[in-house]
C-alpha positions as CSV (number, residue, x, y, z in Angstrom):
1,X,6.5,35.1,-10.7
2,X,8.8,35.5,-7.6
3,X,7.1,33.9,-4.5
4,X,9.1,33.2,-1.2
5,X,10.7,29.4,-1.3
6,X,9.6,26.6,1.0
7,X,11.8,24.2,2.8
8,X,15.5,26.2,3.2
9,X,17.1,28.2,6.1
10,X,18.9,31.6,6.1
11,X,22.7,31.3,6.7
12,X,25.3,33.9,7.2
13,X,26.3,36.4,5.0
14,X,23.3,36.8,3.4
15,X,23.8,33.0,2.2
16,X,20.3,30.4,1.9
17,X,20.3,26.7,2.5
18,X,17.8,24.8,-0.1
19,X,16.5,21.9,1.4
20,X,14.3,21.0,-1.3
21,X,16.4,18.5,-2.9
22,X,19.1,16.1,-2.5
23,X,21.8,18.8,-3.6
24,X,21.1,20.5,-0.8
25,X,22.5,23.9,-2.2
26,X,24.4,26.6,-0.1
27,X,23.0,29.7,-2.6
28,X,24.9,33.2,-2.1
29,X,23.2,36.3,-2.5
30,X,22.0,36.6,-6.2
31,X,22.8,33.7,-6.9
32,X,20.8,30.2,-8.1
33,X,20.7,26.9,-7.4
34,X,21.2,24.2,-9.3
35,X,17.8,23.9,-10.4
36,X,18.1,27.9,-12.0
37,X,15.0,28.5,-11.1
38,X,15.4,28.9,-6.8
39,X,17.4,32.3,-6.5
40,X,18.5,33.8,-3.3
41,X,17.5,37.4,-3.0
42,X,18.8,39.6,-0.1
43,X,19.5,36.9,1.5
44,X,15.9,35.4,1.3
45,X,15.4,32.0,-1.5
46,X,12.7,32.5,-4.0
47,X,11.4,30.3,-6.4
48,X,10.8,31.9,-10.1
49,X,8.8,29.4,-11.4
50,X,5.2,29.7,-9.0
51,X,2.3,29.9,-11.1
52,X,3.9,30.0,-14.9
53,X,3.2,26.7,-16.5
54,X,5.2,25.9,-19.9
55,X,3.5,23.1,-20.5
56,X,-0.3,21.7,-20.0
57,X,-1.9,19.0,-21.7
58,X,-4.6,16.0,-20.8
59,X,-2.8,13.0,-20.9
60,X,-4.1,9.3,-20.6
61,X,-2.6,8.6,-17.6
62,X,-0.9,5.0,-18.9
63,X,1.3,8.1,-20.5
64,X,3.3,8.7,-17.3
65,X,3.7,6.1,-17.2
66,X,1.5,4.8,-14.7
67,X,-0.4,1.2,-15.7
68,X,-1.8,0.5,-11.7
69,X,-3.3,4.0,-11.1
70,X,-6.7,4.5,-12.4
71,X,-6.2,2.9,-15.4
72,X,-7.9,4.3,-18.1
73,X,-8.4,7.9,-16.9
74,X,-7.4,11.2,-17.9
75,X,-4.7,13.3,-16.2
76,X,-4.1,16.9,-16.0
77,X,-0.3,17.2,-17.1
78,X,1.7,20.4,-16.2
79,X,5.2,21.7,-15.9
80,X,7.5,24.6,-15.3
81,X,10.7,25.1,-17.2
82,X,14.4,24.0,-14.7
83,X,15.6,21.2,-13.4
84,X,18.0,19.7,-10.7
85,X,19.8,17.0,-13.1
86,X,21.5,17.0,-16.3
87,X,20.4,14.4,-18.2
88,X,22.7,14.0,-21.5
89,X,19.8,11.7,-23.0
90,X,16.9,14.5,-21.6
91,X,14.0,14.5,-24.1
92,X,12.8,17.8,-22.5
93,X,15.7,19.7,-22.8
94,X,14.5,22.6,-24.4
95,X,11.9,23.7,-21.5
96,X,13.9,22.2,-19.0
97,X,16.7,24.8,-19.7
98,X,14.7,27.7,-21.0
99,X,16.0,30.7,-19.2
100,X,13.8,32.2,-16.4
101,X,14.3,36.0,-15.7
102,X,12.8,37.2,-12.9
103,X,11.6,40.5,-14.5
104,X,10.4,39.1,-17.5
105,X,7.2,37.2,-18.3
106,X,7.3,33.7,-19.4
107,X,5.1,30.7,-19.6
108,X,1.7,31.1,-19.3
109,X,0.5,32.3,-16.2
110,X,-2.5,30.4,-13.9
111,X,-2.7,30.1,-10.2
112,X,-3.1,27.0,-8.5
113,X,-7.5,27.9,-7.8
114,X,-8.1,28.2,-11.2
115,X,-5.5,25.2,-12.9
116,X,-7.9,22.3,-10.3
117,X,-10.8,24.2,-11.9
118,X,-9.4,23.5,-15.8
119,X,-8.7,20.4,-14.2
120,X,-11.8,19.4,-13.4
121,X,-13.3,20.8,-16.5
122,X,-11.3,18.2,-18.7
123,X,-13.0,15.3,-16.8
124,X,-9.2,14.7,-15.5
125,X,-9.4,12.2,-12.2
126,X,-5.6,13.8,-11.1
127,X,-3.2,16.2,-12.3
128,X,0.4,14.8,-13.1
129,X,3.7,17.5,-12.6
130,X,5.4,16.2,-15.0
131,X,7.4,16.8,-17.9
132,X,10.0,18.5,-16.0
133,X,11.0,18.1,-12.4
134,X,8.3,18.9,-10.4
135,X,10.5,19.2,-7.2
136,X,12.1,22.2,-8.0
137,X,8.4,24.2,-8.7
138,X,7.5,22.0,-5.5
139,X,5.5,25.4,-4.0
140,X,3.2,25.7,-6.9
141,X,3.0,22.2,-7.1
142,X,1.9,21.6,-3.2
143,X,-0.3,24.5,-3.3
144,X,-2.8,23.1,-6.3
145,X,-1.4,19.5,-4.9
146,X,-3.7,20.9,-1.7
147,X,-6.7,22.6,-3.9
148,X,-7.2,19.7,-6.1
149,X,-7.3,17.3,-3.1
150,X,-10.1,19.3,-1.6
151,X,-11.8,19.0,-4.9
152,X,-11.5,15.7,-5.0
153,X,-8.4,15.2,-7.3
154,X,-5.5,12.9,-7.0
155,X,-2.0,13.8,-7.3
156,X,0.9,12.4,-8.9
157,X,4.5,13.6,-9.2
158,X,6.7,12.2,-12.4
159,X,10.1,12.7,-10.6
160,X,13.8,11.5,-10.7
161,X,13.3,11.1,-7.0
162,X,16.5,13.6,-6.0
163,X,13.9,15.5,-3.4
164,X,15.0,15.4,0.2
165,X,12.8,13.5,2.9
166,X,11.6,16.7,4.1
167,X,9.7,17.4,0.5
168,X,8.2,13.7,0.6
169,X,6.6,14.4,4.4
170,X,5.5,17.8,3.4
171,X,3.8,16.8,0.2
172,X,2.9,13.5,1.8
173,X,-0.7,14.2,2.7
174,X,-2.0,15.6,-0.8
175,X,0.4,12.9,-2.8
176,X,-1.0,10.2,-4.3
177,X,1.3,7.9,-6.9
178,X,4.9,8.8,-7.9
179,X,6.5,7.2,-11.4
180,X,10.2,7.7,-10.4
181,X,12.8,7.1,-13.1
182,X,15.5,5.3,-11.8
183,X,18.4,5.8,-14.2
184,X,20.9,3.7,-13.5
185,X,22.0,1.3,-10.7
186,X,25.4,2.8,-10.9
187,X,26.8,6.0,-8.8
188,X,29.2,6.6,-11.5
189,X,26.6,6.9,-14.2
190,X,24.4,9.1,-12.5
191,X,27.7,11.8,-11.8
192,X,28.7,11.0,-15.0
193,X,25.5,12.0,-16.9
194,X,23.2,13.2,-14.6
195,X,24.7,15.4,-12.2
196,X,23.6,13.4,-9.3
197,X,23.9,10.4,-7.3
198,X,22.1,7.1,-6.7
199,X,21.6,7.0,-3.2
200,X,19.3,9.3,-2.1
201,X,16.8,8.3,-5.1
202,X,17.1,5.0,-3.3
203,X,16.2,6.0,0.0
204,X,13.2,8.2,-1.2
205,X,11.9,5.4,-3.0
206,X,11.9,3.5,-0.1
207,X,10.3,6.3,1.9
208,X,7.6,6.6,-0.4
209,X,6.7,3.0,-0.2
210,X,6.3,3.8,3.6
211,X,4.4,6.7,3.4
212,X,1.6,4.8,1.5
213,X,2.4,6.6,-2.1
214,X,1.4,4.3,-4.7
215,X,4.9,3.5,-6.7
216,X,6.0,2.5,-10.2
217,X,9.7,2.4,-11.4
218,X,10.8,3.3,-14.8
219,X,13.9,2.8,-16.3
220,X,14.9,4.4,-19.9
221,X,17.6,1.2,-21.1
222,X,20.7,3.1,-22.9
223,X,23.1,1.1,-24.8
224,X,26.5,1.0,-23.4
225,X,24.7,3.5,-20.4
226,X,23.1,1.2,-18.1
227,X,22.0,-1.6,-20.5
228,X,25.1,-4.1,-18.0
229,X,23.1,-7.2,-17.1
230,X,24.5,-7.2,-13.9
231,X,22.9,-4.0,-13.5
232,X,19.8,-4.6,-14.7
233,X,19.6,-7.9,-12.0
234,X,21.0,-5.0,-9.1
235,X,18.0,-2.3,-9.8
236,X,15.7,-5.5,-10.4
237,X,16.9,-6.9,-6.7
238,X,16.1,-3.6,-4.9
239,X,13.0,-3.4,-6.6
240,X,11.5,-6.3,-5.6
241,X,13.6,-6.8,-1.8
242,X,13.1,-3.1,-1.0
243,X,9.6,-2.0,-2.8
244,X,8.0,-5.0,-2.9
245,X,7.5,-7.4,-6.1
246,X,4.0,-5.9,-6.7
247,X,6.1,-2.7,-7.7
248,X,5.3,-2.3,-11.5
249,X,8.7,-1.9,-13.1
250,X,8.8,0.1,-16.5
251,X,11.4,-0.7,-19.1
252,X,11.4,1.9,-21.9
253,X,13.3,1.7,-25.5
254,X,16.4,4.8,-26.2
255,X,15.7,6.6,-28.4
256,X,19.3,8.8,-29.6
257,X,18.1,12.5,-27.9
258,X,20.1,15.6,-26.8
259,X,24.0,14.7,-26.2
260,X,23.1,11.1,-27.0
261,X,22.1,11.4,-30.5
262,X,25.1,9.2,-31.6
263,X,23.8,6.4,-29.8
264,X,21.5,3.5,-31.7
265,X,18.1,2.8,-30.2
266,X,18.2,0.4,-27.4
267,X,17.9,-3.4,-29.4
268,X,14.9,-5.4,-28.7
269,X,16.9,-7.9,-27.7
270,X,18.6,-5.9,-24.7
271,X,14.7,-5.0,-23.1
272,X,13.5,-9.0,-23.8
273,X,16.8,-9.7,-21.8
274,X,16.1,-7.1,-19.0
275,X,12.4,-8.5,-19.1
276,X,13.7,-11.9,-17.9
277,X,15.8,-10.5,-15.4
278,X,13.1,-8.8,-13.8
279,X,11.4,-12.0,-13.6
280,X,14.0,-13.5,-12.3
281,X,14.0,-11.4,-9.5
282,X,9.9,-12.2,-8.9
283,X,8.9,-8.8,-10.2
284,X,5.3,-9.5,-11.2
285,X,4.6,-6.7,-13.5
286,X,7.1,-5.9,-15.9
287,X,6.2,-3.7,-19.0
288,X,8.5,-2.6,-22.4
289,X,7.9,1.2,-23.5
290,X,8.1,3.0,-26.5
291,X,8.4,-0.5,-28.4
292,X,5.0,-0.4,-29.9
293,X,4.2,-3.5,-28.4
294,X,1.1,-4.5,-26.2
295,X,1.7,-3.8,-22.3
296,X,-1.0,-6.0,-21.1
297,X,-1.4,-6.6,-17.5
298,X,-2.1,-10.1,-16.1
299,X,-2.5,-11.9,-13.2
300,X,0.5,-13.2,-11.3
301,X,-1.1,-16.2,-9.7
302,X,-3.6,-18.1,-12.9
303,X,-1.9,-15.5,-15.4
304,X,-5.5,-13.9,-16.7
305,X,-5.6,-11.2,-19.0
306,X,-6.3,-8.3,-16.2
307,X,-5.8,-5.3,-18.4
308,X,-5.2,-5.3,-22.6
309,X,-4.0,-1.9,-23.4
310,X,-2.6,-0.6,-26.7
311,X,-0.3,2.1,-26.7
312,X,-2.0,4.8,-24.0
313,X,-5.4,3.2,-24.8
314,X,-7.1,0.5,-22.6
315,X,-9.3,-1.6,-24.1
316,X,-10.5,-4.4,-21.6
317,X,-10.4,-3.2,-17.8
318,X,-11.5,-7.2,-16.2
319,X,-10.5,-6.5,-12.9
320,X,-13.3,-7.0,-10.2
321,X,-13.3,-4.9,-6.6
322,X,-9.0,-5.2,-7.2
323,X,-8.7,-8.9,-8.0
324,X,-8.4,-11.4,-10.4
325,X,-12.5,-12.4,-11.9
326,X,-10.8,-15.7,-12.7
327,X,-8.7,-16.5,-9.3
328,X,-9.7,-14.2,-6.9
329,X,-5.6,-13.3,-5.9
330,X,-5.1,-9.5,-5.3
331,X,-3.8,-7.2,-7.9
332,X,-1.7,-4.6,-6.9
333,X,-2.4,-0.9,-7.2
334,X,-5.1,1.4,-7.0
335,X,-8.0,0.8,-8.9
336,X,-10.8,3.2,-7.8
């Protein structure tokens, strides 16, 4: 459904500026963006996406992942189809580049009133845009992002961080966590195989922190990609100097996907190794995905078992009004 874009400014000739994300495309007159699905219509941007999920699903929301966020408790997941990277390893490709006409149905259509309500109906504590990039659908996003606060929801955006600072202070008031996959630590990867660059995602992680949004990092380990030690110990340092060592940092397994199918999984080895480095860095909580292995939480301080969890399920929550039953020291996040 066409609906009237947020966050650009008219140019000449007919021409929009998008100032939704980091690309900051100059769009002429029936043309897109970047994303495909933000078109610039007699000189006025759209978005194509408002109100037509692809995707919605309850999720546990340890599935985001997101291990210091109401642990334990369902989450509303929805997407859109586009996308404002190119990610040669993307899992999602297939929605992510479905072609969006603007005359022709897709998706499956529900407005932002009645997706809070389904919401709400599923016992969900928060609804997660996810899946694809929920910047670029950022309108239908802020617009439920509004409703379900009112109703008592929390929010979380599953993002590669490539919005501008303009997005974050808009959506500020209505968003709760983030989990922002941080590729690489490496400007010529992300050009290289995203499409992007690092620098902005660095300074929006660092505005989020400011703005009170409750944070997590992940970062999918690619052999030969990003898997560098020296790296690793870089993204690791900004972490914890920039974000704060209480910033859980989520190290997940490759898988070969997309364009990367000729690629081996990432060794065992390689994520034990970045494990150490994140300690070495005083990262407290540092967690291995898609390795089929426990991601337990414990305290940093006496090392008590906080949270056991086994895959998305969590089994033992011990954590008493945010701290440690054995120590007392804080634990980090949001507990509710």
């Amino acid at each position: 459904m066409a609906h009237e874009a947020m966050l650009y400014e008219k140019l000449d000739d007919k021409r929009v500026k998008c100032n939704l994300c980091a690309h900051r495309c100059v769009i002429a007159e029936g043309r897109r963006g970047v994303c495909q699905v933000r078109k610039n219509r007699d000189g006025t941007l759209i978005t194509l996406v408002f109100g037509n999920t692809i995707s919605q699903h309850v999720d546990p929301i340890e599935k985001k992942p997101l291990y210091h966020f109401l642990p334990g408790t369902k989450a509303f997941s929805i997407a859109t189809p586009g996308c404002n990277f190119h990610c040669q390893w993307c899992q999602n490709w297939d929605i992510v580049k479905m072609n969006v006409s603007e005359d022709q149905e897709f998706g499956r259509r529900i407005d932002p009133g009645e997706l809070v309500q389904r919401a709400l109906e599923t016992g969900s504590e928060s609804i997660a845009y996810t899946y694809t990039e929920p910047t670029i659908f950022f309108e239908y996003a802020y617009q439920t992002a509004r409703e379900a606060r009112d109703q008592g929801l929390k929010n979380i955006f599953v993002t590669n961080g490539y919005m501008t600072p303009e997005m974050l202070e808009t959506m500020d008031p209505c968003l709760d966590a983030a989990n922002v996959d941080l590729k690489a630590f490496n400007e010529k990867v992300y050009h290289r195989h995203v499409g992007a660059g690092l620098a902005p995602i660095l300074e929006n992680l660092k505005i989020m922190k400011d703005l009170g949004i409750w944070v997590e990092v992940t970062t999918l380990v690619i052999p030969g990609v990003n898997d560098d030690d020296e790296e690793l110990r870089q993204a690791a340092d900004f972490i914890s100097g920039e974000l704060g060592p209480e910033t859980p940092w989520h190290l997940s397994r490759f898988y070969p996907q997309h364009q990367m199918g000729h690629l081996p999984p990432t060794p065992l080895d390689t994520l034990y190794r970045a494990r150490e480095i994140g300690k070495e860095a005083g990262l407290r909580y540092i967690y291995l995905g898609n390795t089929g292995e426990e991601t337990n939480t414990r305290c940093h301080a006496c090392g008590q078992l906080l949270i056991r969890r086994s895959r998305y399920v969590v089994g033992v929550n011990l954590i008493e009004d945010g701290r440690c039953p054995n120590c007392g020291t804080e634990a980090a996040g949001v507990w509710g």
